[in-house]
MIDOSE-1310 file (N, C-alpha, C; in nm, 2 decimals, decimal comma, always signed):
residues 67
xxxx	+0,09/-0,12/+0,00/+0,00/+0,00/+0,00/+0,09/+0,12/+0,00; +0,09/+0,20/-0,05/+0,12/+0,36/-0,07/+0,04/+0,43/-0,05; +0,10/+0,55/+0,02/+0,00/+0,69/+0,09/+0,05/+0,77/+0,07; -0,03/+0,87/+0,01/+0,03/+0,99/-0,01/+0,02/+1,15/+0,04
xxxx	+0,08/+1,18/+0,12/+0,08/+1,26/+0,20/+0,12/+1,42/+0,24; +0,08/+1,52/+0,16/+0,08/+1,65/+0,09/+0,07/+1,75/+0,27; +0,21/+1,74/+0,27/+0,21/+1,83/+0,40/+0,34/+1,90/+0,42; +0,36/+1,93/+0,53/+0,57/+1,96/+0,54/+0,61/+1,85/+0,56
xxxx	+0,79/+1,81/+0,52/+0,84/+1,71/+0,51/+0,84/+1,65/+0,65; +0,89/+1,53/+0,57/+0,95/+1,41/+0,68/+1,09/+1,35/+0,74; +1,11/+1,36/+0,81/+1,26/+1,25/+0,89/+1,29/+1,20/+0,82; +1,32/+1,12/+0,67/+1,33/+1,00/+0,62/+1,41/+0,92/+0,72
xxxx	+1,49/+0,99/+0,83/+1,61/+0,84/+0,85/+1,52/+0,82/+1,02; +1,40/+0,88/+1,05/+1,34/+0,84/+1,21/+1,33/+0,66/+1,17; +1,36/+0,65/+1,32/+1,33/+0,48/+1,34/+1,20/+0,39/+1,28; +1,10/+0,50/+1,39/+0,94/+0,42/+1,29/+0,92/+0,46/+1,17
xxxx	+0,99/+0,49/+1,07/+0,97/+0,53/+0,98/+1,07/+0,46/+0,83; +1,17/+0,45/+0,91/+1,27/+0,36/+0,82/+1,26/+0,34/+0,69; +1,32/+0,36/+0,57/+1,25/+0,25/+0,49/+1,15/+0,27/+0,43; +1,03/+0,33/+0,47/+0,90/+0,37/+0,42/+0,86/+0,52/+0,35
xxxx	+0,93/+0,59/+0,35/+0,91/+0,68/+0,34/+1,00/+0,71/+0,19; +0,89/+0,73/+0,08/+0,99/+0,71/-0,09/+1,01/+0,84/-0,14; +0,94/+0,97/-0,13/+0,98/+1,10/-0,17/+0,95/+1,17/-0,01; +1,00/+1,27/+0,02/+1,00/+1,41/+0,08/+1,01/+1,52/+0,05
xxxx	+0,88/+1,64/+0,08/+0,93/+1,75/+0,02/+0,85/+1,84/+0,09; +0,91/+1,96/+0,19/+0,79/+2,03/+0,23/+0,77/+2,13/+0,16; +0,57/+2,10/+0,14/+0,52/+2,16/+0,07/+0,43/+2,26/+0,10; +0,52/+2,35/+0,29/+0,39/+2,38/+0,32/+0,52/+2,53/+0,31
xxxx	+0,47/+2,64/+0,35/+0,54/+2,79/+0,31/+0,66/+2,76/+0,47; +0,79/+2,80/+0,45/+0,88/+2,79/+0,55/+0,80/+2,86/+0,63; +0,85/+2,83/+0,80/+0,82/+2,89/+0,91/+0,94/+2,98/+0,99; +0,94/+3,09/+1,04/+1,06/+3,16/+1,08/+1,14/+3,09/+1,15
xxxx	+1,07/+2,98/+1,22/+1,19/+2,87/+1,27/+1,17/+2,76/+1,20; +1,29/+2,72/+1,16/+1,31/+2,64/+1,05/+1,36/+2,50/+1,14; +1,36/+2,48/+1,26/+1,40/+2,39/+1,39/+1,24/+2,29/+1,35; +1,09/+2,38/+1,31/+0,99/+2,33/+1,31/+0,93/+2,29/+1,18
xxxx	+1,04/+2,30/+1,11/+0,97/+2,33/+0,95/+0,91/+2,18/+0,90; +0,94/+2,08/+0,96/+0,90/+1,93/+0,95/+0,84/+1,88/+1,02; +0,78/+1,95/+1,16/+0,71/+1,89/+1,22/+0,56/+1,84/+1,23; +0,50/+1,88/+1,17/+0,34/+1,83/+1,16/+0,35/+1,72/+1,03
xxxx	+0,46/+1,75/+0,95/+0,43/+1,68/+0,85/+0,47/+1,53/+0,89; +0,58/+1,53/+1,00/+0,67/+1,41/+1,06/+0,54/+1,37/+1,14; +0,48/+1,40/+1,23/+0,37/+1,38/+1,31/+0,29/+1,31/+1,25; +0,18/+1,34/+1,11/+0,12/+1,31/+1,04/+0,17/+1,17/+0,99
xxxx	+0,29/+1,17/+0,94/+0,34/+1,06/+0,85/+0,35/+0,90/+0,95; +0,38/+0,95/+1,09/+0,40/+0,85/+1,23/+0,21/+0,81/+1,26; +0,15/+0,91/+1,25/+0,02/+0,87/+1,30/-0,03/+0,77/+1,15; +0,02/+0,75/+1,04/-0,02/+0,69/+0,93/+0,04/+0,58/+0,91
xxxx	+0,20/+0,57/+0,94/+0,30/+0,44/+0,90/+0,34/+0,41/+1,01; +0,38/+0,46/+1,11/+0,43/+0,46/+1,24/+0,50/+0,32/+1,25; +0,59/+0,22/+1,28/+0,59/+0,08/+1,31/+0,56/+0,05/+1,48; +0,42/-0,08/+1,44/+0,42/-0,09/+1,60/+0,56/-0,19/+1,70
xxxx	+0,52/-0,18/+1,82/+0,58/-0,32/+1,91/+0,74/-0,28/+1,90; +0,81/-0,11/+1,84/+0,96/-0,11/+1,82/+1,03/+0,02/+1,97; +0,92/-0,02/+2,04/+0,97/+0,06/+2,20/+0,99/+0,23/+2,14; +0,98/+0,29/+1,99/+0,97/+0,38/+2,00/+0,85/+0,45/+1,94
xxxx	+0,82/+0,56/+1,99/+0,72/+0,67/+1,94/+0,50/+0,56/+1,96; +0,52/+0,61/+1,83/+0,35/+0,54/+1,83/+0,36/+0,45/+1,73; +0,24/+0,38/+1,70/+0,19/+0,26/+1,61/+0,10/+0,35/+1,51; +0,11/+0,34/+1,39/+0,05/+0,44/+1,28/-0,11/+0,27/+1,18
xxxx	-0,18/+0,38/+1,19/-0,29/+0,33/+1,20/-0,29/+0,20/+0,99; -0,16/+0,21/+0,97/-0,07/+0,14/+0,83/+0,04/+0,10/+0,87; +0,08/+0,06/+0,97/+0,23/+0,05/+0,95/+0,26/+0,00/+0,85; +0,24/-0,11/+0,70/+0,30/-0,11/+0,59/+0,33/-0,06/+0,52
xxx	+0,26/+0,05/+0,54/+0,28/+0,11/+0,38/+0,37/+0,21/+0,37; +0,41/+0,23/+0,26/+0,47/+0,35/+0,18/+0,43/+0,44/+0,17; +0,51/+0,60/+0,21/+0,47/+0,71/+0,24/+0,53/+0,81/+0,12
């Protein structure tokens, strides 16, 4: 399964996320702190693919798929 996910970018290299994650690009307008400029989209992407049972973060309601 593939998802596609039109927000600000992603971690590609976060743990639960590994692997799954095949383009990145944030597509939302930069924020004056640029420390935050990925974070809803990284949040979003975890609540979607998340991997469960790996002691970190959350279980994403797909963990197979491709992001």
């Amino acid at each position: 399964m593939r998802i596609a996910l039109i927000d600000t970018g992603v971690d590609t290299g976060h743990p639960d996320l590994q692997g799954q994650i095949r383009y990145s690009e944030n597509t939302a307008p930069k924020p004056a702190d640029q420390n935050w400029a990925d974070l809803h989209g990284m949040a979003v992407a975890g609540v979607l693919a998340a991997r469960p049972d790996n002691a970190i973060g959350i279980a994403g309601i797909a963990p197979e798929a491709d992001v």
